[in-house]
N, C-alpha and C positions, 0 to 999 in steps of 0.2 A: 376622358383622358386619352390621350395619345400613345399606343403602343411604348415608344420610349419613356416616356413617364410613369408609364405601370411600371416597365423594366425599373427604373430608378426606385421605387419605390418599395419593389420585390427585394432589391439588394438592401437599403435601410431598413428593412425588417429583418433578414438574415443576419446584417451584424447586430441589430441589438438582441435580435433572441442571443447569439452566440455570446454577446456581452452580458448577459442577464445569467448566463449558466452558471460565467467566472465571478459571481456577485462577491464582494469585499468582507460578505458577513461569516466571521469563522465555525463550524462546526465540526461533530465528530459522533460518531454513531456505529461501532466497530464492532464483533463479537467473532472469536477467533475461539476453534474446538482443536485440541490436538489428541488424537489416539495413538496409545503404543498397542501395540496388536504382540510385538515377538521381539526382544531387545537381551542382550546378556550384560546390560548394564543401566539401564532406565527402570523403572516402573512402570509396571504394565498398568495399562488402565487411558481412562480419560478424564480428561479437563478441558476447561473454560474459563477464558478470560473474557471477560465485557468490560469493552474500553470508553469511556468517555472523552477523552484527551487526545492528541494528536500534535507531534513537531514533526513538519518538514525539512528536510537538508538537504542540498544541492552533493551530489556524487561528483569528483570528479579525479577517477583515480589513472594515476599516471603507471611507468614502466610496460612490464611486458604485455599483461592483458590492458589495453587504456580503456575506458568509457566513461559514459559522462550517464547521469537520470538525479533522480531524486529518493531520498530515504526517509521513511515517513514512520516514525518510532509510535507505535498505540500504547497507552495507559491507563488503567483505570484509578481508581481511588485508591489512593494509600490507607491504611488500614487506620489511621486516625483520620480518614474524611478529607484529606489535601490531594490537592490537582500535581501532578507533575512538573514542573514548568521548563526541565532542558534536559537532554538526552541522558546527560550524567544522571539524572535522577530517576529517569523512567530507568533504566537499566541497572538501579539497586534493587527491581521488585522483580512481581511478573511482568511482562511486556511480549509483544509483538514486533517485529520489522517488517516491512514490506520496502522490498528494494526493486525500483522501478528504473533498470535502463533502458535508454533512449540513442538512436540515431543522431546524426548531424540533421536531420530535420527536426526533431524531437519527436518525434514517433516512439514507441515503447516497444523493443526487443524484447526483452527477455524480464520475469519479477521473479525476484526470491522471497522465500516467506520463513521468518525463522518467529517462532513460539518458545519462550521461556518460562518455568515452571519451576518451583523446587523441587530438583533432582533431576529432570526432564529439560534438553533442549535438543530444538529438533530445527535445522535447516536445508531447506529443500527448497530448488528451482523446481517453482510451479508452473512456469508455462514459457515456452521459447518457439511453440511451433505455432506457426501464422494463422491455425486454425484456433489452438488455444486462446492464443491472444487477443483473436475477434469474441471468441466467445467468453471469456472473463473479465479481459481488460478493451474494449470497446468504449466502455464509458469510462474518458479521463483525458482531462483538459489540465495541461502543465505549461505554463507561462513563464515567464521570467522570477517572480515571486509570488506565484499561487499555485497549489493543483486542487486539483477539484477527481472524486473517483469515487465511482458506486459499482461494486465488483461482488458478486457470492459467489463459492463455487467450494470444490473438492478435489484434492491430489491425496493420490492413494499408493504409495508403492511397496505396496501387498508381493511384490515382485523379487523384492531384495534380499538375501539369502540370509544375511546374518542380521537385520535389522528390519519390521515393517512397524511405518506408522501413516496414518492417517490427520489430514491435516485440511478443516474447515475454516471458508470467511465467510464476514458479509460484514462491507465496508462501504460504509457513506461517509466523506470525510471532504470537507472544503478548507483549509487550511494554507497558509502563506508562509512559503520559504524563506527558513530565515540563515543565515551563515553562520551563526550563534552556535556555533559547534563545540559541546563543552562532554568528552568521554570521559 
């Protein structure tokens, strides 16, 4: 083979590997720890949700702060054994959100991660610094209707005077954005 036809050949394997990552088959494999460590109005202690479920929604909030990403609500099992099936319904239970803004290239800024719990919600910007971001959110592929994100880690703001909690992921989730936005 001829230098340029390796070359050819090297780029048709880069997009199908990159096309094989965004594969069309949906899953979700989530497990979100939240700790209250010091609160004068939560319960101290920890919990665990493990989510099987997953809805994507396209963000795109206008006025004074504008941005655009995607909001990817986690769910596990209803307590008679039923899957979630749209945001109104994850958010009658426990649930997760993981709010992933993005650039005008679609690059991911900034994730917020809120844990819901009876008695217990806890919303914190877990990563905004370019260092975080490579190191959490590195792996995620967001399309026009899919993302694709395998992300663990821990935010700790052990720091806060009137409130500390701790808040664990580990999120594998391929799932397709839908506009089906029902609060």
């Amino acid at each position: 083979m001829s230098p340029p036809t390796i070359f050819f050949f090297s780029i048709l394997f880069l997009v199908q590997s990159s096309d094989s990552r965004a594969s069309k088959k949906s899953y979700c494999s989530a497990t979100f720890r939240l700790e209250v460590k010091k609160s004068d109005v939560m319960k101290l202690g920890s919990e665990q949700i493990n989510c099987v479920n997953a809805i994507a929604v396209p963000m795109h909030r206008e006025g004074r702060g504008q941005f655009t990403g995607v909001d990817i609500f986690f769910a596990p099992k209803t307590k008679n054994g039923n899957l979630p099936n749209s945001t109104e319904e994850i958010q009658h239970g426990d649930y997760a959100n993981l709010n992933l803004m993005t650039d005008a290239a679609g690059r991911v800024t900034q994730v917020n991660l809120t844990v819901v719990r009876p008695g217990k919600t806890v919303a914190r910007t877990i990563a905004w610094k370019p260092e975080d971001l490579k190191k959490y959110f590195s792996d995620v592929a967001i399309t026009s209707d899919r993302v694709v994100l395998k992300s663990s880690g821990t935010y700790d703001d052990a720091q806060a005077e009137s409130e500390q909690a701790s808040l664990q992921w580990e999120v594998n989730v391929n799932v397709q954005i839908t506009d089906k936005v029902r609060r």
